[in-house]
C-alpha positions as CSV (number, residue, x, y, z in Angstrom):
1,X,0.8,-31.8,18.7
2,X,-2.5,-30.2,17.8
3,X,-2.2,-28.2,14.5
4,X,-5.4,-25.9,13.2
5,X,-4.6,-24.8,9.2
6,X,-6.2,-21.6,8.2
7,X,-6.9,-21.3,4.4
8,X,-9.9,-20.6,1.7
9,X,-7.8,-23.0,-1.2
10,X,-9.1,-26.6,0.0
11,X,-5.8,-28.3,-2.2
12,X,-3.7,-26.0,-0.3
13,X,-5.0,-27.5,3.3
14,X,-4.9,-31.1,1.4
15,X,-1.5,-31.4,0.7
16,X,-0.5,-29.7,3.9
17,X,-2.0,-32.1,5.7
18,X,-0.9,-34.9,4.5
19,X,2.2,-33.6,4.7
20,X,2.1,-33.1,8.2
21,X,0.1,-36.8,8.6
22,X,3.1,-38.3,6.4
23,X,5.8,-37.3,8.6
24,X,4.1,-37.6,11.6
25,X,4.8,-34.0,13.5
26,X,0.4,-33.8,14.3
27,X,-1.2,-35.7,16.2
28,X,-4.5,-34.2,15.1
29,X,-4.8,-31.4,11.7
30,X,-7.4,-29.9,11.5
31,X,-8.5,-27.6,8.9
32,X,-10.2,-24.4,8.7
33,X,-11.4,-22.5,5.2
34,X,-13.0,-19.7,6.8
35,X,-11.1,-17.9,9.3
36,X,-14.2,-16.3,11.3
37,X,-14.8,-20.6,11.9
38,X,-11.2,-21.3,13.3
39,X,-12.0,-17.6,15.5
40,X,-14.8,-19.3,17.0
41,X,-13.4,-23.1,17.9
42,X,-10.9,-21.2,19.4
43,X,-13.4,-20.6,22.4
44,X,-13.8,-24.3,22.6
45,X,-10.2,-25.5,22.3
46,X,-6.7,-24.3,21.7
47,X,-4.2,-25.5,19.1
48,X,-0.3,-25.9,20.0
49,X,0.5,-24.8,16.0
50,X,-1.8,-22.4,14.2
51,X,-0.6,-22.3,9.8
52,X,-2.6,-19.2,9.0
53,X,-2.8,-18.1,5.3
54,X,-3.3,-14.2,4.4
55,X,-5.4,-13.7,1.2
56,X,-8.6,-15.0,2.1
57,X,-12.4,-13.5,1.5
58,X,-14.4,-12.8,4.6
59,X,-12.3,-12.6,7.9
60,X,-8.3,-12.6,6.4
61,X,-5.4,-13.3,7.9
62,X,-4.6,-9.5,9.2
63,X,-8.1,-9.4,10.8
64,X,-7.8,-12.8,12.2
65,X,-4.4,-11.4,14.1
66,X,-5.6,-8.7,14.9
67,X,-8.4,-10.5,16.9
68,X,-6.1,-12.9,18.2
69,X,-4.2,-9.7,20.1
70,X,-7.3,-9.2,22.1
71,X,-6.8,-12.7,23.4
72,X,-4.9,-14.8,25.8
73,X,-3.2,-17.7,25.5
74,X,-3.0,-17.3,22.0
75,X,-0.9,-20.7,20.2
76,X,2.0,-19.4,18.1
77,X,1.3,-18.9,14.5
78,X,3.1,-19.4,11.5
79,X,2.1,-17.5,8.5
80,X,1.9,-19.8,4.9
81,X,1.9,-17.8,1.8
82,X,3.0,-18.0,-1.8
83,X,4.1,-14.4,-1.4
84,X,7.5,-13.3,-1.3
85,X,6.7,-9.7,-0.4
86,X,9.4,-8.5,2.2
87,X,6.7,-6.1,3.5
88,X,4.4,-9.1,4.3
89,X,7.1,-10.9,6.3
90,X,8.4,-7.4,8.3
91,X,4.7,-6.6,9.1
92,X,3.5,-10.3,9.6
93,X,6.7,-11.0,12.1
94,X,6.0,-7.9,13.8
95,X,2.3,-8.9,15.2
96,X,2.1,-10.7,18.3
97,X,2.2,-14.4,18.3
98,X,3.4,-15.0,15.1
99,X,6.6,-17.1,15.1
100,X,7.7,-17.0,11.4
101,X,6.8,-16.8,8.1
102,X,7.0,-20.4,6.0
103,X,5.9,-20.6,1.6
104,X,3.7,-22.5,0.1
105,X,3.7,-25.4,-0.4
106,X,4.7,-26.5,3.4
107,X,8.1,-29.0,2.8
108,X,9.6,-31.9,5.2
109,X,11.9,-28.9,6.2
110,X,9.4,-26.6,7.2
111,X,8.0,-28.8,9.4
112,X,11.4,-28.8,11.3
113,X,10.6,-25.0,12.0
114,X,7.2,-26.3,13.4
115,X,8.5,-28.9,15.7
116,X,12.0,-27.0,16.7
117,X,10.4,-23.4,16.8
């Protein structure tokens, strides 16, 4: 499983990783601090996971969906955030593609979402 991780805090993408590394659910992680970046590999390969923070300067999340919609074959997306704004999750669930809503920091459990779906 191919997994691209989408967020401007380079700790953030760190520990993710190596949580996803540690328990073995990627085959490959890579990582992505600038969301206009991971819009662009996108023309050159395609992700089975996309972890796709929010809050970031430049291109955020909501723009980076948003661009996504115009595409095919868009990978599902999970949305990691520390927020636990209800609005976030009913608006973020509601765009196409994105398969849930998971906090930071991504647990052992969470990664169960990823794999099961």
């Amino acid at each position: 499983m191919i997994i691209w991780h989408i967020d401007d805090d380079p700790i953030v993408l760190e520990i993710a990783s190596r949580t996803i590394r540690r328990n073995d659910i990627g085959s490959e992680v890579r990582t992505f601090e600038d969301a206009r970046k991971a819009l662009a590999a996108l023309d050159k390969s395609t992700p089975d996971i996309i972890l796709l923070d929010m809050d970031m300067p430049g291109m955020d999340g909501w723009e980076f969906l948003e661009a996504l919609a115009k595409r095919e074959n868009v990978p599902p997306i999970f949305i990691l955030t520390a927020s636990l704004d209800t609005a976030l999750t009913e608006k973020a669930l509601k765009m196409p593609n994105v398969k849930g809503l998971l906090t930071k920091p991504l647990t052992i459990k969470d990664l169960a979402t990823l794999v099961i779906g």
